[in-house]
N, C-alpha and C positions, 0 to 999 in steps of 0.2 A: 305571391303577387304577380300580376299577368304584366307582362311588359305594354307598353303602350303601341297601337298598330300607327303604321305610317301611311297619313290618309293623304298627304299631301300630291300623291303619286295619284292616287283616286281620284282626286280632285279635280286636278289637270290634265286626268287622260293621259300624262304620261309612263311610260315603262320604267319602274322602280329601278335603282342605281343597284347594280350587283358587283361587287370587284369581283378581279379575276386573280391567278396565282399571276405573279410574274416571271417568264418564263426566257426572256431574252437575256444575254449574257450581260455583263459589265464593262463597258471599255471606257478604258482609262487611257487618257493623251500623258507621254511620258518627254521630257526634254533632258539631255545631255544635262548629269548634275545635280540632276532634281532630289531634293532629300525625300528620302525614303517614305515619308511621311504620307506621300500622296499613294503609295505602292501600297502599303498597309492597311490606309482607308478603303481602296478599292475591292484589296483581296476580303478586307472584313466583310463587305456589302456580297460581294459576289459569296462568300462564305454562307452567309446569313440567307441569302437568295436561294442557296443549291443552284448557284448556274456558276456558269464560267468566267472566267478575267479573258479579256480583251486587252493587252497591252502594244499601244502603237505611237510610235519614233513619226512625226512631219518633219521630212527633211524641206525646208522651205528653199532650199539653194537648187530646186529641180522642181520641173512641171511637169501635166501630164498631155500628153499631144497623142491622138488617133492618129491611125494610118491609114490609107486609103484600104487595106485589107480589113481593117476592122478593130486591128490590136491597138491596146492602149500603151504606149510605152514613155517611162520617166525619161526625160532629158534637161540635162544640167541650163539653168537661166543664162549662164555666161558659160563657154564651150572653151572657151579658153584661159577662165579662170582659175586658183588655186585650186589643186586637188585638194580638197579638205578630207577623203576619205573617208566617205558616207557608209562602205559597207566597214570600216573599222570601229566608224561612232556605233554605226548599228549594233554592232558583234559586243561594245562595249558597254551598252546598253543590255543589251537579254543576257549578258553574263551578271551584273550586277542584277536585274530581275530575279538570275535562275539563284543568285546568292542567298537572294532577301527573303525567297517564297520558297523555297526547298523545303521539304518538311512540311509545309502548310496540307497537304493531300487538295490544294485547290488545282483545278482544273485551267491551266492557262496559254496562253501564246502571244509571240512577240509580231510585228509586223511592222515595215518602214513606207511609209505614205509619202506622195509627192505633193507640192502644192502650199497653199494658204492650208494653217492647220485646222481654223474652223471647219472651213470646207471640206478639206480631207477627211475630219473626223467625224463631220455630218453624213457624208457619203460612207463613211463607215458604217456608222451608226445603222443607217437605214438598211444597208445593204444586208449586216447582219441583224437586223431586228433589236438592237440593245436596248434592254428597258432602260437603263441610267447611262449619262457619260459623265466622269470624273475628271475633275483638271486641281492641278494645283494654281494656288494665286504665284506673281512675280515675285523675287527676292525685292524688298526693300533696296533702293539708294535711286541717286539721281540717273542715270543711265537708262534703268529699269523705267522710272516716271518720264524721260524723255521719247522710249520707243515706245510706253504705252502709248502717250500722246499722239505719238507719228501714226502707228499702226493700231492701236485698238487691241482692246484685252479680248484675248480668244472664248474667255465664258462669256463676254456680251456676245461679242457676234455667236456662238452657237447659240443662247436663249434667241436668237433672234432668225434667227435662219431655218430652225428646226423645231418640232413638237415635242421630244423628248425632255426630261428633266436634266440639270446639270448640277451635279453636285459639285462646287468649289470649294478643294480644301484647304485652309488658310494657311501661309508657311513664314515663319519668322514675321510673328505679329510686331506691329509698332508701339512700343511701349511710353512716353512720356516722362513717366518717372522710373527707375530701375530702386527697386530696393532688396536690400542686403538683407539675403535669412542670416537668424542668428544660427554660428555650428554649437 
């Protein structure tokens, strides 16, 4: 049986839809805490791709300021605020990463960004070519729903800010009723 030809290209003079391989890496936005769940996701995609994981920390308690020489360098929002110990979240971040994915033979790297995390991880994004970026959803409770409110959930603003796909992986869905397996 001959498959059917696709005239509608013919038709309209336009150049028929070819996909390509996808060849940009996978980055995933990571947050102090975050279960595992979105790490796994990511590494599966990037597995499944044959490209690399992208794993990157938004420290949002620092920004990014040029200098009149040209460098772009992070400095703290409040200079005199708590040290919160950005390089030991970080350190404590890619150690839990290097826990989760050891053994995987996936190809990856950690990185700590300054700024609003959309934005950082758009300007990520772009800068390394990443065909997907991965975020996990908030933890459920009222806290969560009060800062989404204030600030905006970081997968709207990236679908909105950038062309890329955003895959969101859901984390402690909201259940309604809870029921009891039988053991």
């Amino acid at each position: 049986m001959n498959e059917p030809e696709n005239t509608s290209a013919a038709v309209t003079g336009q150049t028929p839809y070819v996909p390509r391989r996808i060849t940009g890496p996978v980055l995933m936005g990571v947050v102090p805490g975050q279960p595992l769940a979105v790490a796994h996701r990511a590494a599966e995609l990037a597995y499944s791709l044959n490209v690399k994981l992208i794993c990157a920390y938004v420290d949002v308690t620092s920004y990014l300021a040029e200098e009149p020489d040209g460098r772009v360098e992070s400095l703290p929002i409040d200079p005199d605020g708590i040290d919160d110990d950005i390089e030991g979240i970080s350190e404590s971040i890619r150690e839990r990463l290097q826990d989760a994915l050891a053994g995987t033979g996936i190809d990856w790297s950690f990185l700590t960004l300054a700024g609003d995390p959309a934005r950082a991880l758009g300007r990520l994004a772009e800068s390394v070519e990443a065909s997907v970026i991965v975020v996990g959803t908030r933890e459920r409770g009222l806290g969560a729903r009060f800062e989404e409110l204030l600030v905006g959930s970081v997968a709207v603003h990236l679908t909105h800010r950038q062309h890329r796909p955003v895959l969101v992986v859901p984390l402690a869905p909201y259940t309604r009723h809870h029921r009891k397996e039988a053991h």
